[in-house]
LODO-458255 format. One record per residue (C-alpha): residue in three letters; x, y, z; residue number from 1. Coordinates in nm, 3 decimals. Layout:
// LODO-458255
- ALA  X  Y  Z  NUM
...
//
This chain:
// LODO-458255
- UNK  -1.110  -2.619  0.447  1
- UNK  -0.928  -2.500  0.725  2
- UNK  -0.581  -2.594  0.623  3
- UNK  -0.723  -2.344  0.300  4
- UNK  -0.764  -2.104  0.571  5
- UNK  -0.494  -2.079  0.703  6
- UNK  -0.235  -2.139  0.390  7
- UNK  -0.449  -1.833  0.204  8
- UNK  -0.345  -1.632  0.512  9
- UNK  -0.054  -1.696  0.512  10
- UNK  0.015  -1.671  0.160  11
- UNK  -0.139  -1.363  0.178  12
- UNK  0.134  -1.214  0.380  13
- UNK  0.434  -1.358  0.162  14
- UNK  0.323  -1.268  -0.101  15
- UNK  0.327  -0.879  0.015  16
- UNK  0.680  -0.936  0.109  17
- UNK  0.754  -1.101  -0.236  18
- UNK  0.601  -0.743  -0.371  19
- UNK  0.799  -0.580  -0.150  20
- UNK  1.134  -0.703  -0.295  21
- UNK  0.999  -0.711  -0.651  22
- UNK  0.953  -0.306  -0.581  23
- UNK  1.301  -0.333  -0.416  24
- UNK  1.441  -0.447  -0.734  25
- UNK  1.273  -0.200  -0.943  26
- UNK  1.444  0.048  -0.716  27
- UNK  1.805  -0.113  -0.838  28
- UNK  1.754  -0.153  -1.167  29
- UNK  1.644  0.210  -1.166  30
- UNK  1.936  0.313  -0.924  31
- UNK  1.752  0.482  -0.680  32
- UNK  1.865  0.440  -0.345  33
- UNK  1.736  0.743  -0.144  34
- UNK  1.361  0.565  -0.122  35
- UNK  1.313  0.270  -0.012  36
- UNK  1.030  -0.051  -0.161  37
- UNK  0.719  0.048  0.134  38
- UNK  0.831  0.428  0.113  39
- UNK  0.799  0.379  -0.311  40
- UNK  0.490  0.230  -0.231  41
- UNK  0.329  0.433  -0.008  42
- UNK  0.451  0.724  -0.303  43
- UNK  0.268  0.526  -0.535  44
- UNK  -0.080  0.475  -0.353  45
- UNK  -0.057  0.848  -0.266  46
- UNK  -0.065  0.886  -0.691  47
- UNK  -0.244  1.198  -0.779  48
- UNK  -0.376  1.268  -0.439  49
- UNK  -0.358  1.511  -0.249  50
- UNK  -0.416  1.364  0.120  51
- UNK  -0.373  1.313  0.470  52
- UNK  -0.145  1.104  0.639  53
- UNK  -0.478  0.874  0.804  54
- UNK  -0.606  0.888  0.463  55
- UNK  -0.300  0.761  0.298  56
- UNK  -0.243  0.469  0.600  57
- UNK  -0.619  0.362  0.506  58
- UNK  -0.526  0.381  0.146  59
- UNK  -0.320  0.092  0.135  60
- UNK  -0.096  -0.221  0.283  61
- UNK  0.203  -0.114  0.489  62
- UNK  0.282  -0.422  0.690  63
- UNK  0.495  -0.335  0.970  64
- UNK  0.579  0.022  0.877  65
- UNK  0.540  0.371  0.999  66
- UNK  0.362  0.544  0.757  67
- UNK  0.478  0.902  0.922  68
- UNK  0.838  0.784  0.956  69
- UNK  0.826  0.690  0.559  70
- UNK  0.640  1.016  0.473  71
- UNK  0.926  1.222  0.671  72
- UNK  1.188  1.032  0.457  73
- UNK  0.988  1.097  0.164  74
- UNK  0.982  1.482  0.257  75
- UNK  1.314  1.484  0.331  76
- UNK  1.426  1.324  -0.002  77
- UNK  1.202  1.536  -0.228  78
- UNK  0.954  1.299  -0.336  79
- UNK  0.660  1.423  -0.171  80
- UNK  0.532  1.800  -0.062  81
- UNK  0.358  1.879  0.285  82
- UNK  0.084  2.161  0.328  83
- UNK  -0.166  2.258  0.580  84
- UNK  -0.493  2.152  0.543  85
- UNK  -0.756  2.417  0.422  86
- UNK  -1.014  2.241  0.656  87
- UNK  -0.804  2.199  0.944  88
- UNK  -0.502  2.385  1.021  89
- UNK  -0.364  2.119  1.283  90
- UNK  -0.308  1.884  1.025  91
- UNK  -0.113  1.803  0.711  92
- UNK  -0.188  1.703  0.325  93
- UNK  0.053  1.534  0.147  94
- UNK  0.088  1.509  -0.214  95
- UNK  0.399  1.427  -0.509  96
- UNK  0.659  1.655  -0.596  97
- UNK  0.803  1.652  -0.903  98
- UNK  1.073  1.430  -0.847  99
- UNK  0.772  1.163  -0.696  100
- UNK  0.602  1.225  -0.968  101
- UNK  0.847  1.087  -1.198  102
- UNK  0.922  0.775  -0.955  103
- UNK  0.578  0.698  -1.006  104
- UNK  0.531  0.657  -1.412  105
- UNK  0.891  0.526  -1.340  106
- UNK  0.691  0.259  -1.142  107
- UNK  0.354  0.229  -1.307  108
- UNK  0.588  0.149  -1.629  109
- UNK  0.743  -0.136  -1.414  110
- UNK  0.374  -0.266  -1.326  111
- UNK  0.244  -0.250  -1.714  112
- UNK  0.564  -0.468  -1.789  113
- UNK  0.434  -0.724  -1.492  114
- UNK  0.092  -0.696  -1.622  115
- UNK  0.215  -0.845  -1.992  116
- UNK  0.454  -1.094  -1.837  117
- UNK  0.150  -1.238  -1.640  118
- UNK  -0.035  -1.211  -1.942  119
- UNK  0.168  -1.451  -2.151  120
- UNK  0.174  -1.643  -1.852  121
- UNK  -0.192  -1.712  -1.880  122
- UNK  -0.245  -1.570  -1.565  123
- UNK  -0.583  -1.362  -1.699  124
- UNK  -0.810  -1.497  -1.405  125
- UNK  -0.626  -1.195  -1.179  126
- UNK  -0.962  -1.057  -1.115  127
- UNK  -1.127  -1.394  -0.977  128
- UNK  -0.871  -1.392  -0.726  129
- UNK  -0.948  -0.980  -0.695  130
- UNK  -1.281  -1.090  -0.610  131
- UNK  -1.214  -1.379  -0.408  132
- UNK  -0.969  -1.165  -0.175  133
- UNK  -1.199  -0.911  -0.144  134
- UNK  -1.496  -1.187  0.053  135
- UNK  -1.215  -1.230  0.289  136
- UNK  -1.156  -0.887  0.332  137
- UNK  -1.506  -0.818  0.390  138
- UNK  -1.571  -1.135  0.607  139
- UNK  -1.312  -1.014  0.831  140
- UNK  -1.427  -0.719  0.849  141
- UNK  -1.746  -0.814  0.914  142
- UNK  -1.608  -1.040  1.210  143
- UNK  -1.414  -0.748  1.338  144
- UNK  -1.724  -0.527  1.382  145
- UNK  -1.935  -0.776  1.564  146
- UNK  -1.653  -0.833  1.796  147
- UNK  -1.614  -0.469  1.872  148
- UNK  -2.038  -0.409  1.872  149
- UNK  -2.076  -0.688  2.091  150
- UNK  -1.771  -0.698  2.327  151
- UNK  -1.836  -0.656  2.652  152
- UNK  -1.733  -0.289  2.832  153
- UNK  -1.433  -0.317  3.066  154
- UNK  -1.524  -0.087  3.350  155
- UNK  -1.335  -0.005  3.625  156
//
């Protein structure tokens, strides 16, 4: 079980980075070059949205990224649009420009052709593994809060 474990975990991180170039070859079939595979992710988990930047981070995977570096490339580039928040005035929404906008079906096309080719793959048991990943993610989590509720105060 514990060779499981620890292969699942790992596995669990390749196969991010495996995403990671499959976006990155989207990108160059598409001949896009001024957005990178996290920064067309991080477009693509933003969707519809209009958020903030904590929001967005919370949203989804970025594995050693800077979500505000990406977003300023993304500004810079014209795929997303910055605005002050209505609530509060010290921070920022973010939320697709027109140009993102297009990226995006560009990309949600891309996942609707993985979807089929997994399909005739006979890869349909997508949400048992859905459902299995999501007991790890909530038995980490849960280990995460106990260590935090019951670790002991450094004082000084």
């Amino acid at each position: 079980m514990k060779e499981d474990y620890l292969e699942a975990v790992s596995l669990i991180e390749r196969l991010h980075r495996r995403y990671l170039e499959v976006i990155k070859s989207e990108l160059d079939a598409l001949k896009i070059d001024d957005i990178n595979n996290v920064q067309a992710l991080v477009l693509y988990n933003l969707g519809n949205d209009q958020i903030s930047i904590g929001e967005l981070t919370t949203k989804g995977c970025y594995l050693g990224s800077n979500v505000s570096y990406n977003l300023k490339k993304m500004l810079q580039n014209g795929y997303v649009e910055q605005t002050t928040s209505k609530h509060d005035r010290r921070s920022y929404v973010i939320k697709l420009s027109s140009k993102g906008m297009s990226l995006c079906r560009k990309l949600d096309a891309a996942l609707d052709r993985h979807v089929s080719a997994l399909k005739e793959q006979g890869t349909e048991d997508m949400a048992a593994l859905v459902q299995t990943l999501q007991k790890l993610e909530q038995f980490w989590s849960n280990i995460s809060v106990q260590r935090t509720r019951f670790a002991p105060s450094r004082s000084r």
